[in-house]
C-alpha positions as MATLAB code, in Angstrom:
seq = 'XXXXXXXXXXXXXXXXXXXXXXXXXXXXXXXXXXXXXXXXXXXXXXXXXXXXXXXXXXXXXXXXXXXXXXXXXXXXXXXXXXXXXXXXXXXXXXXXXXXXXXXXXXXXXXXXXXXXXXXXXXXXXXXXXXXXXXXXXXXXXX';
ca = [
     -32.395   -7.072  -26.765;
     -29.868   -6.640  -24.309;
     -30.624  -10.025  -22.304;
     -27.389  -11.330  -23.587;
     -25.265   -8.563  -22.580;
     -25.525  -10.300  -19.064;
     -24.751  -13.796  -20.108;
     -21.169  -13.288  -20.001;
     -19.564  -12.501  -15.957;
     -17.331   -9.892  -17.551;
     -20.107   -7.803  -19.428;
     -20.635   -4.567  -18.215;
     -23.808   -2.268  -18.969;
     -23.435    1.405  -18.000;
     -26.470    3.381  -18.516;
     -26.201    7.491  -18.849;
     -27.468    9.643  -16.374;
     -28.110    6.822  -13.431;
     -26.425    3.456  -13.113;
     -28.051    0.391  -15.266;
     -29.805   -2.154  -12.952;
     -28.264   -5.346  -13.686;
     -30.202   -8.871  -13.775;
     -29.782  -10.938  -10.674;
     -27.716  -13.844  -12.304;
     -26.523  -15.189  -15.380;
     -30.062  -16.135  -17.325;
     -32.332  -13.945  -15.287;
     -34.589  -11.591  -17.299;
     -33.570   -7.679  -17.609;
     -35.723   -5.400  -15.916;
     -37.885   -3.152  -18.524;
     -35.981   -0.414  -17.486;
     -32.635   -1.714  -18.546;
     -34.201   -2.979  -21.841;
     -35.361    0.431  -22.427;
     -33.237    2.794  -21.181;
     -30.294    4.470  -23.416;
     -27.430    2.037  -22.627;
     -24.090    0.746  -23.970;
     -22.720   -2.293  -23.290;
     -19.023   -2.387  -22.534;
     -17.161   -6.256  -22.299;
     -14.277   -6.490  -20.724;
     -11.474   -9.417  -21.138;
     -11.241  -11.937  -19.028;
      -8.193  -12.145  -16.569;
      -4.944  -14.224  -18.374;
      -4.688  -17.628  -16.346;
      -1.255  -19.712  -16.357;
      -3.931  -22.497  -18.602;
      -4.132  -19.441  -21.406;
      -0.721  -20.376  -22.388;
       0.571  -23.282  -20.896;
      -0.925  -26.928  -21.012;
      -1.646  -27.559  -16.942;
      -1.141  -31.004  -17.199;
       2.403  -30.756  -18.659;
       3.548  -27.724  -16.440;
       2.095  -29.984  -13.583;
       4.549  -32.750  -14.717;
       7.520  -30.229  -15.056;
       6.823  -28.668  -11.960;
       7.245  -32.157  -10.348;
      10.010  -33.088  -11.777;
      12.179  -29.588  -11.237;
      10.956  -30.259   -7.397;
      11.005  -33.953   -6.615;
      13.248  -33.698   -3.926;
      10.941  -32.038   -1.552;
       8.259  -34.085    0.223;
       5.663  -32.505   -1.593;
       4.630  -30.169   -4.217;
       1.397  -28.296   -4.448;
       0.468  -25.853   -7.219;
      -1.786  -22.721   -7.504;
      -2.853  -20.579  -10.199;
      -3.288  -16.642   -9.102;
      -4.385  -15.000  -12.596;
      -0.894  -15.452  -14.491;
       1.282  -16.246  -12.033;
       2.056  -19.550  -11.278;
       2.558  -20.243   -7.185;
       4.576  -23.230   -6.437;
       4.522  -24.321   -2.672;
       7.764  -27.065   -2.003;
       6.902  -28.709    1.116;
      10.235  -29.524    3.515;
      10.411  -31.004    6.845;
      11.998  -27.829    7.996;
      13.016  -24.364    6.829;
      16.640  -25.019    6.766;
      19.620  -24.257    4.518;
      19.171  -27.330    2.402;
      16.199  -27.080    1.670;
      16.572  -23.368    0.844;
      19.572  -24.399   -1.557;
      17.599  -27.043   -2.959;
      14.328  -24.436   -3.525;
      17.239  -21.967   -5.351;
      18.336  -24.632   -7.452;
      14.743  -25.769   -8.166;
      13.668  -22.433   -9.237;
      16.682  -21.485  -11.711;
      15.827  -24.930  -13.629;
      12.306  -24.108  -13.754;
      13.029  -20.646  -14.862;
      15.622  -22.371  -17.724;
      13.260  -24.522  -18.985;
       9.911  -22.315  -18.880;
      11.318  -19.081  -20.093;
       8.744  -16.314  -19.520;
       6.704  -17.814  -17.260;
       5.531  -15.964  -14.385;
       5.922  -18.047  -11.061;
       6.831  -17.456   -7.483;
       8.181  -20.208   -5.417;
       7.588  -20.794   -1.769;
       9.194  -22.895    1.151;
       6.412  -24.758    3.587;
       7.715  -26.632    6.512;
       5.826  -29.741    7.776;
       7.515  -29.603   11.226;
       6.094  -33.391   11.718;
       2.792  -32.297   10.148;
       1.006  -34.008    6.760;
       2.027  -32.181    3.308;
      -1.820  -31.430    3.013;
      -1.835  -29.571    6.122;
       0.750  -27.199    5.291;
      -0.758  -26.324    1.702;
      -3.004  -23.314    0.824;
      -6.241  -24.220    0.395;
      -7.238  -24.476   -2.992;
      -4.001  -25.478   -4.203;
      -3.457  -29.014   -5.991;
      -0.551  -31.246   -5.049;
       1.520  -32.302   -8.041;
       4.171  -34.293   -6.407;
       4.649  -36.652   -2.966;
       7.383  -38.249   -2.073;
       6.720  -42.153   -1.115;
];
């Protein structure tokens, strides 16, 4: 009865008087004593994600364009903030002018979205090297 109250990774079951045991993983059977005992299931929402309200592909493509004169863009998601990383050759003033110029026609043309823009330096290293792990790249300079 309660088997799919554990198919979803942001179900909850709370049982009174002792905690509910709680299948393994997604499909595994409940134990008899969760099936039995005097539970209620509470489901939670899902965190917001940048995708919820913005087509990735097309941010992608703005985000590359706003910042195509670094020597590389990569892009992470972090619930519903949007993390731009602008890859330089070094952290100097121009590139720090061009970041500030980057961001306020980002912010112009994206109102309300939540982003945070930082400056990587290469320092004679690859683009990929510098980048989070876990980010994508979404521009390169040739």
């Amino acid at each position: 009865m309660f088997a799919d109250a554990f198919q979803s990774p942001s179900t909850v079951a709370v049982e009174y008087g002792r905690p509910a045991r709680r299948a393994r993983g997604i499909g595994d059977a409940v134990s008899a004593d969760v099936q039995t005992a005097q539970i209620f299931v509470l489901t939670l929402p899902s965190p917001a994600t940048v995708a919820d309200d913005y087509d990735v592909s097309v941010l992608n493509g703005l985000v590359a364009d706003v910042f195509k004169s670094f020597d590389a863009v990569f892009v992470a998601d972090e619930g519903e903030t949007l993390h731009v990383f602008a890859i330089a050759a070094d952290h100097d003033d121009d590139a720090y002018e061009r970041m500030a110029r980057a961001e306020d026609q980002l912010a112009a043309r994206r109102p309300g979205l939540m982003f945070e823009v930082h400056l990587r330096a290469t320092r004679g290293r690859l683009p990929t090297v510098v980048a989070p792990a876990g980010s994508r790249q979404v521009h390169a300079r040739r």
